[in-house]
C-alpha positions as CSV (number, residue, x, y, z in Angstrom):
1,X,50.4,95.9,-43.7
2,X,51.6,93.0,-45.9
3,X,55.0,91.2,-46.1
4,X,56.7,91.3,-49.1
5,X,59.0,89.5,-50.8
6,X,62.2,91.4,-49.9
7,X,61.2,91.1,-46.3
8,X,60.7,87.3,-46.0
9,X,64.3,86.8,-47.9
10,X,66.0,89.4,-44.5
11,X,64.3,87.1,-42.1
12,X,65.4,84.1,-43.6
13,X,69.0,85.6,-44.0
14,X,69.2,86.7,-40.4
15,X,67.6,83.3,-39.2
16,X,70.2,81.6,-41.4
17,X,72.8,83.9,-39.0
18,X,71.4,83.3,-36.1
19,X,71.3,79.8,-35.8
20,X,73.7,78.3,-39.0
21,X,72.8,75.9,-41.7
22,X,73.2,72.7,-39.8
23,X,70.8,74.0,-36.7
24,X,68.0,74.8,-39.0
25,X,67.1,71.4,-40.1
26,X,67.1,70.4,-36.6
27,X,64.9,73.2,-35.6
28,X,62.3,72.8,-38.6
29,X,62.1,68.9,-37.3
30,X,61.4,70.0,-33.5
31,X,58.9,72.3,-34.7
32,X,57.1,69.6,-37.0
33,X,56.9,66.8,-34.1
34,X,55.2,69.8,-32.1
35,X,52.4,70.6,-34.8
36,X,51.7,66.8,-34.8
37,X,51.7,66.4,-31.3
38,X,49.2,69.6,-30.8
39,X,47.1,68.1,-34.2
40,X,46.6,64.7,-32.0
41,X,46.1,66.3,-28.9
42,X,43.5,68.4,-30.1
43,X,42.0,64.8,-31.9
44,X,41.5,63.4,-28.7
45,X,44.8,61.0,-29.3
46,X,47.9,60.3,-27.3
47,X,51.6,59.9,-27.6
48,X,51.1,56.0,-26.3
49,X,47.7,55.3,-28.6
50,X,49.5,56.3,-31.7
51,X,52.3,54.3,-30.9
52,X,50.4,51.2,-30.7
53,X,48.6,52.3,-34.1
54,X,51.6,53.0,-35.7
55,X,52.7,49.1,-34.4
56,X,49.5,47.4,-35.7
57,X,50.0,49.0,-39.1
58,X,53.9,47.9,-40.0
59,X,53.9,43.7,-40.9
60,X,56.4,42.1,-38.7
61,X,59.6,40.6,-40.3
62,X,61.2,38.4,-37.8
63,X,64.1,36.2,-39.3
64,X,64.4,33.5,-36.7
């Protein structure tokens, strides 16, 4: 059993119902910090580790 077209357009309507065009973006956002937090747990990495990576990488631009 396959999943056409006309069905994925339904979902999506219904969805768009559910939870209104301003909620989906957010939920779409939750959902991609979760993929990347499950791709870097399963990597052996941690919330603090990439932190400190993601640090290392960006230059510095202090205006003192």
């Amino acid at each position: 059993m396959r999943i056409g077209m006309t069905e994925i357009i339904i979902i999506a309507l219904i969805v768009l119902l559910l939870f209104g065009g301003k909620k989906i973006p957010e939920l779409m956002r939750g959902l991609g910090k979760g993929v990347r937090s499950f791709k870097d747990g399963m990597e052996g990495k941690d919330e603090k580790s990439a932190d400190a990576e993601k640090m290392e990488k960006e230059p510095e631009n202090k205006t003192e």
